[in-house]
C-alpha positions in Angstrom: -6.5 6.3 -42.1 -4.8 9.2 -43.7 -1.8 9.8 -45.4 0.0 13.0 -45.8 3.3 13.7 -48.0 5.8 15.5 -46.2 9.6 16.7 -47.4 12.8 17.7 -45.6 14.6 20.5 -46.1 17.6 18.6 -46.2 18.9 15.3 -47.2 18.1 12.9 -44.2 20.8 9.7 -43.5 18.9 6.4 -43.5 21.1 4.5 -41.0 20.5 1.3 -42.3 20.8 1.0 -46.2 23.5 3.6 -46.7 21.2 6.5 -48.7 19.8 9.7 -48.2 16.3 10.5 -47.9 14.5 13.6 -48.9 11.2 12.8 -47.6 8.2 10.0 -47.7 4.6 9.4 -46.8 2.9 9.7 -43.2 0.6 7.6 -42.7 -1.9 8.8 -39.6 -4.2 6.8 -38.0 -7.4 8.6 -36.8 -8.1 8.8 -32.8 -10.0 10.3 -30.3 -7.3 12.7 -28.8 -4.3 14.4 -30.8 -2.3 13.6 -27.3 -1.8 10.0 -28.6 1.3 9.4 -30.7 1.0 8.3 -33.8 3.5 6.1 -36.0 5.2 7.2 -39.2 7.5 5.6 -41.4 9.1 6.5 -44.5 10.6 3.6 -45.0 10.6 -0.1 -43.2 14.0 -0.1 -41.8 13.8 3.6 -40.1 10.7 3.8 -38.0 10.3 7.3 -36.7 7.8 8.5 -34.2 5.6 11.2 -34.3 3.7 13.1 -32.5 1.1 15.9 -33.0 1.6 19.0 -31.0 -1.1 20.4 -29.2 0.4 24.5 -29.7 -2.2 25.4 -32.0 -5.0 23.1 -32.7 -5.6 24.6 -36.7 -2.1 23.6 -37.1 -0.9 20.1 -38.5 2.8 19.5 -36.8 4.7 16.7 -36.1 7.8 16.0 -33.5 10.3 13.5 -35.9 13.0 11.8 -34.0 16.1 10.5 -35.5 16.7 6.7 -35.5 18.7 5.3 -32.4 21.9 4.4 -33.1 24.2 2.5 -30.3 28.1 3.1 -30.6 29.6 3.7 -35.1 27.9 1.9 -37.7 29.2 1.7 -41.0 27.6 2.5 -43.8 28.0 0.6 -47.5 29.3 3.2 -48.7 32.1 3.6 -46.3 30.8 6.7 -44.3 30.8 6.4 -40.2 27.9 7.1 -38.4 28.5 8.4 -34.6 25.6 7.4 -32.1 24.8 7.9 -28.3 22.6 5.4 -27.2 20.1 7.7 -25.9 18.7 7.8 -29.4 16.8 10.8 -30.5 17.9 14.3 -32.4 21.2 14.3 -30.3 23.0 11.7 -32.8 25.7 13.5 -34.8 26.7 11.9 -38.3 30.1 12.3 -39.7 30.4 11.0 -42.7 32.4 12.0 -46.0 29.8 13.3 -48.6 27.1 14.1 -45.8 27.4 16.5 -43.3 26.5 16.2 -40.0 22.4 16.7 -39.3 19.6 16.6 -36.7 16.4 16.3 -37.2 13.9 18.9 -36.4 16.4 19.9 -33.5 14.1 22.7 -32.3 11.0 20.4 -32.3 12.5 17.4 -31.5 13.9 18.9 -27.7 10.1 19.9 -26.5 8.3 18.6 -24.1 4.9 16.9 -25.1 3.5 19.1 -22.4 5.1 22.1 -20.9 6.7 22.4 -17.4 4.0 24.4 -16.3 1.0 22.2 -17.4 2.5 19.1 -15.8 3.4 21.0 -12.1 -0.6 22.5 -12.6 -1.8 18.6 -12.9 -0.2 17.8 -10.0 -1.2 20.4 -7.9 -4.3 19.7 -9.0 -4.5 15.8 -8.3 -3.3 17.0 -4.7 -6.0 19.2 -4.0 -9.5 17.6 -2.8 -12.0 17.7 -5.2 -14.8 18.9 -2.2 -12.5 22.0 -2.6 -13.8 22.6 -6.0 -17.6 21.5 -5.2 -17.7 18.4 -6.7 -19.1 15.5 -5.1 -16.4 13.3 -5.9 -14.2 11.5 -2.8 -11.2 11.1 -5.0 -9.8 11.8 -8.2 -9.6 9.9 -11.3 -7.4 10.0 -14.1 -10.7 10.8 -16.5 -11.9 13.2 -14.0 -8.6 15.1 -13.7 -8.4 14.9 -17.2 -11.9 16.6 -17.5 -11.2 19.5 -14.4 -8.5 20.2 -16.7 -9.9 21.0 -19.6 -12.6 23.0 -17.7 -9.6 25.0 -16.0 -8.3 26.0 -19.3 -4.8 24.6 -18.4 -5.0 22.1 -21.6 -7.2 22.9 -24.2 -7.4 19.1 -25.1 -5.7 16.1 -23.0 -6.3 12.3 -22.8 -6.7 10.5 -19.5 -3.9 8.4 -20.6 -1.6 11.1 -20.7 -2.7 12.5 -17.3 -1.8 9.2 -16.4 1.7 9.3 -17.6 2.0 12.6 -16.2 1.1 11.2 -12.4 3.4 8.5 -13.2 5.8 10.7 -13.4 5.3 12.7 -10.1 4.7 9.2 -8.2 1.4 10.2 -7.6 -1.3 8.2 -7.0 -4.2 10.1 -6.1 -7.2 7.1 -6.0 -5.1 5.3 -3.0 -5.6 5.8 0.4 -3.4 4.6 2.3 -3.9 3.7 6.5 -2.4 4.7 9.4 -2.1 5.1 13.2 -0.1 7.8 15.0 -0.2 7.7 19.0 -0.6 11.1 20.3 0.0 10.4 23.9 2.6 12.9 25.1 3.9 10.6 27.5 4.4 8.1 24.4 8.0 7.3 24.4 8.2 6.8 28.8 5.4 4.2 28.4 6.7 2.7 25.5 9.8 2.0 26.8 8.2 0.8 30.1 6.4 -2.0 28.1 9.2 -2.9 26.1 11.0 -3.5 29.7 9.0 -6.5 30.5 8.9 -8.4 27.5 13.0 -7.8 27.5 13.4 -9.0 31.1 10.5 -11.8 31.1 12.8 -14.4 31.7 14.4 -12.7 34.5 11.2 -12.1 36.4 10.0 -15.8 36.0 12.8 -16.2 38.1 11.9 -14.1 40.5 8.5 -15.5 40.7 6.7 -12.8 38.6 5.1 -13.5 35.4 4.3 -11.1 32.7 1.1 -11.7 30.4 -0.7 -9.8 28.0 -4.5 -9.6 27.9 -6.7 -8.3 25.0 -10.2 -8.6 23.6 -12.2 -8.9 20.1 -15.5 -8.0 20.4 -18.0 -8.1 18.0 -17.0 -11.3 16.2 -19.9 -12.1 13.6 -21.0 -15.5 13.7 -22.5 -16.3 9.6 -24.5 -19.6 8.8 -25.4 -20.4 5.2 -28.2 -21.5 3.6 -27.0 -23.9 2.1 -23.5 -26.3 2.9 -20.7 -25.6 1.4 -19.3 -27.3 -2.3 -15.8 -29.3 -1.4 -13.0 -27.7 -3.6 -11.7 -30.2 -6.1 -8.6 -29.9 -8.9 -8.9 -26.6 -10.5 -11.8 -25.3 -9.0 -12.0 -23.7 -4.9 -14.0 -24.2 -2.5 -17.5 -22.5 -3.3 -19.5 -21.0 -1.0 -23.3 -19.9 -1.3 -23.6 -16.4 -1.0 -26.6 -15.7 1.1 -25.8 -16.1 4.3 -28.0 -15.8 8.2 -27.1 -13.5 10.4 -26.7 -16.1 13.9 -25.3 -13.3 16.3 -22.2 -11.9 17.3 -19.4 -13.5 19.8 -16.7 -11.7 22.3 -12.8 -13.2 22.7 -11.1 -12.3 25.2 -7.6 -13.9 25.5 -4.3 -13.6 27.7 -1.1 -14.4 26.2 1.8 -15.6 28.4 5.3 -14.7 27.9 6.6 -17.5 29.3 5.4 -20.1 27.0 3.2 -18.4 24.9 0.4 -20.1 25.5 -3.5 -18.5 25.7 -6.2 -19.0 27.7 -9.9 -17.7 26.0 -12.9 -16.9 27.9 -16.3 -16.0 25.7 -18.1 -13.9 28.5 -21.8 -12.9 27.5 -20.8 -8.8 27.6 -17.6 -6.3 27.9 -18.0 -5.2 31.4 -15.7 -4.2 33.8 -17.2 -7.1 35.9 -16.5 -9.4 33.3 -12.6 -8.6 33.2 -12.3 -8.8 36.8 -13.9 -12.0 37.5 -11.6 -13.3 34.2 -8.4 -12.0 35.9 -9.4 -13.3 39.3 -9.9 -17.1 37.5 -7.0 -16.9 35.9 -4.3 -15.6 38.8 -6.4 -18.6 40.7 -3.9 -21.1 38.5 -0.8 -19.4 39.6 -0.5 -19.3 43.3 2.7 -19.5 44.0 3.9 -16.0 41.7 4.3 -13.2 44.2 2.9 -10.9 41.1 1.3 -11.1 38.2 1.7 -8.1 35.6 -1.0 -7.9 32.6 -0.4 -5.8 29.8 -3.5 -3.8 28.3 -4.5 -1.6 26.1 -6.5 2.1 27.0 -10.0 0.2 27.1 -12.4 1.8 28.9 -12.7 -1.6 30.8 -9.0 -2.1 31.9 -8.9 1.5 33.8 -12.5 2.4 35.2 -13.1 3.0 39.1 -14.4 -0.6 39.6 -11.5 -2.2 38.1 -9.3 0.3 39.5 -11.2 -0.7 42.9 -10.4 -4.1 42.6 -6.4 -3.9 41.5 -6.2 -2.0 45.4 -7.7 -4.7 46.2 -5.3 -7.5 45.2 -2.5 -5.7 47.2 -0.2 -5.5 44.7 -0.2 -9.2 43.6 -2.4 -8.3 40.3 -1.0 -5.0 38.1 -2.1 -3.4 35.0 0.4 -1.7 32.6 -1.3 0.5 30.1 0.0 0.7 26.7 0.5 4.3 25.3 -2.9 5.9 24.1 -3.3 5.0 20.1 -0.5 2.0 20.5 -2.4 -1.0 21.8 0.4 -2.7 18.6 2.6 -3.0 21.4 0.5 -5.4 23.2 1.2 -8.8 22.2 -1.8 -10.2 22.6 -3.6 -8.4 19.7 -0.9 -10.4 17.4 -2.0 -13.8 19.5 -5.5 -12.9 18.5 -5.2 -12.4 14.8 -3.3 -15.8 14.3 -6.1 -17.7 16.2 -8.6 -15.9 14.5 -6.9 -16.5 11.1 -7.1 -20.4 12.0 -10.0 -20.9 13.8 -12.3 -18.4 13.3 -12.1 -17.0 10.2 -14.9 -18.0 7.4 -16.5 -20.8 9.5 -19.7 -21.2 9.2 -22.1 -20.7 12.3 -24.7 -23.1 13.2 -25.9 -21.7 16.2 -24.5 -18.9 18.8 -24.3 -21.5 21.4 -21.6 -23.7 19.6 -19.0 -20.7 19.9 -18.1 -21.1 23.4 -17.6 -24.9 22.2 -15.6 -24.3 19.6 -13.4 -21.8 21.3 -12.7 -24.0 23.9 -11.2 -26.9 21.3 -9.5 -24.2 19.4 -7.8 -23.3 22.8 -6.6 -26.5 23.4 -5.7 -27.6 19.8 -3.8 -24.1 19.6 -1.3 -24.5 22.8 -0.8 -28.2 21.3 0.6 -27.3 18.1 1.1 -23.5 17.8 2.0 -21.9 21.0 5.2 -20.6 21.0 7.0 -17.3 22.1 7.1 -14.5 19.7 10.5 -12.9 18.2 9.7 -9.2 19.7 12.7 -7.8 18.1 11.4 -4.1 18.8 13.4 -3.3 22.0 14.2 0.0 23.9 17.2 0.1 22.3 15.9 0.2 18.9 12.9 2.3 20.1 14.9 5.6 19.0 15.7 4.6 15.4 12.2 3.2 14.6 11.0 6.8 16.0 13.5 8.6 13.7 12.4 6.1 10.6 8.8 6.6 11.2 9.0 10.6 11.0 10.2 10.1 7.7 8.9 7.3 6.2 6.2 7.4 3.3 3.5 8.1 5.5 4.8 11.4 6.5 4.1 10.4 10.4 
């Protein structure tokens, strides 16, 4: 710790025993970076905050701001001190013997770091750091502090205060932040064709059609353990051994009914085109009576190759695919039936055996349409279609 003497040119007001001061002791606490503040005090009523400037390095100078003062204090001896509540060299004093003073105006109004040095950290946190050959993927706050200081736009700076500085900008260059844009030119036509059925459902169950929605999750991993799980108990989860056995993978493929909302899962052996068709066929067997069934699916390569393209000729119209926009399989609602089942059934359970999944799917199924089945609240319509477009292209994400 050192402490250095230091005068003022001027008789300073101490706001809150009524006396002038003409200087005091500052006492400075040794750190790694001169771009840390540092706390002086020349007395323990008025605190004042320092700060070293980084304008010459050889150079020993300090930033003093005045005491904050909210609204007119009275002093003892009868003079009126005049405040703003910002604080800082901008509160006047009028008082009889003293006249009115800042402190350190000149210093006092700078900027810790210049204009120019805080847009050049920016720009720089923008940039990619494979740009500049380094091996990094994304910036740091201690790495950006570093690239700095090899740029020669700081001679010294602390990561802390490149921190603030980001803070600042409401940049945060180690986040990455996800995102799906549909680049189908014919986007907003089939869009709005989806978003036709699941507004007019009702109506076409009247009509004798009915409207489902078919998706699939391949790859499903099925995990045993190597040893059983610990029962969680007050204050302590459920624990888990960490080594696990790779059993196999599993493939769900589910169709989601409008009408009721309701699934029905199949586990075939492989994604084929074979596969869907015999599915489809099995489960328009259960409705004979519709005069059409219309499934909506995604762009798979399954849903629109010749055989299954062969095979919807076939039906005669009875059986029609509608294709989601390319990139927007979101607006089939069968991929939000499939994360809520997965969530509940499927999620962390520990594998035996690959056999038991077609088992277990099975009981999920029917424990599912018992107690959760319901239709979803699909409040995106077509008429809302044009002000979700106009919010997305300016929303955070810049898509």
């Amino acid at each position: 710790m050192e402490r250095i003497r230091f005068s003022f040119r001027r008789g300073v007001a101490d706001l809150f025993h009524g006396r002038e001061i003409g200087g005091g002791e500052w006492v400075v606490t040794p750190r790694r970076s001169s771009c840390r503040p540092n706390t002086s005090r020349f007395s323990r009523a008025t605190c004042v905050l320092g700060r070293r400037s980084i304008g010459s390095r050889g150079a020993r100078r300090f930033f003093c701001y005045a005491p904050r003062a909210l609204g007119q204090r009275r002093l003892r001896n009868g003079s009126t001190v005049v405040g703003t509540r910002s604080g800082g060299s901008r509160s006047a004093i009028a008082t009889k013997g003293w006249k009115p003073l800042s402190i350190v105006p000149d210093l006092a109004d700078r900027q810790f770091f210049p204009p120019i040095q805080k847009a050049q950290t920016v720009a720089l946190a923008c940039r990619n750091p494979g740009d500049l050959g380094l091996p990094l993927v994304r910036w740091s706050v201690r790495s950006l502090a570093t690239q700095l200081i090899e740029d020669e736009v700081v001679t010294d700076i602390h990561y802390s205060s490149v921190c603030l500085i980001l803070q600042g900008a409401d940049l945060k260059p180690h986040r990455t932040l996800y995102w799906k844009r549909s680049h189908d030119p014919d986007f907003e036509s089939k869009a709005k064709h989806i978003l036709w059925y699941y507004e007019n459902a009702d109506r076409l169950i009247r009509n004798g059609e009915l409207v489902f929605c078919l998706d699939e999750k391949p790859g499903i991993q099925l995990l045993g353990r190597r040893l059983p799980d610990l029962p969680p108990e007050p204050g302590c989860p459920r624990r888990r051994e960490f080594e696990y056995i790779r059993r196999g993978t599993g493939l769900l493929m589910m169709i989601y009914g409008l009408e009721d909302g309701a699934v029905v899962c199949e586990t075939p052996e492989a994604k084929s085109s074979e596969n869907l068709t015999r599915i489809v066929a099995r489960h328009s067997a259960r409705f004979p009576k519709p005069h059409r069934l219309h499934y909506i699916v995604d762009n798979d390569s399954t849903h629109n190759s010749v055989f299954t393209c062969q095979w919807l000729r076939s039906q005669h119209g009875r059986i029609r695919f509608h294709f989601t926009p390319t990139g927007a399989s979101w607006l089939n609602q069968a991929e939000t039936a499939l994360s809520a089942f997965s969530r509940r059934y499927l999620r962390g359970r520990t594998w035996d055996r690959v056999d038991d999944f077609p088992r277990i799917v099975r009981q999920s199924v029917r424990h599912y349409n018992t107690e959760f089945a319901h239709r979803f609240d699909w409040s995106f319509t077509r008429n809302r279609f044009r002000e979700w477009q106009n919010r997305s292209m300016t929303s955070s994400t810049r898509h």
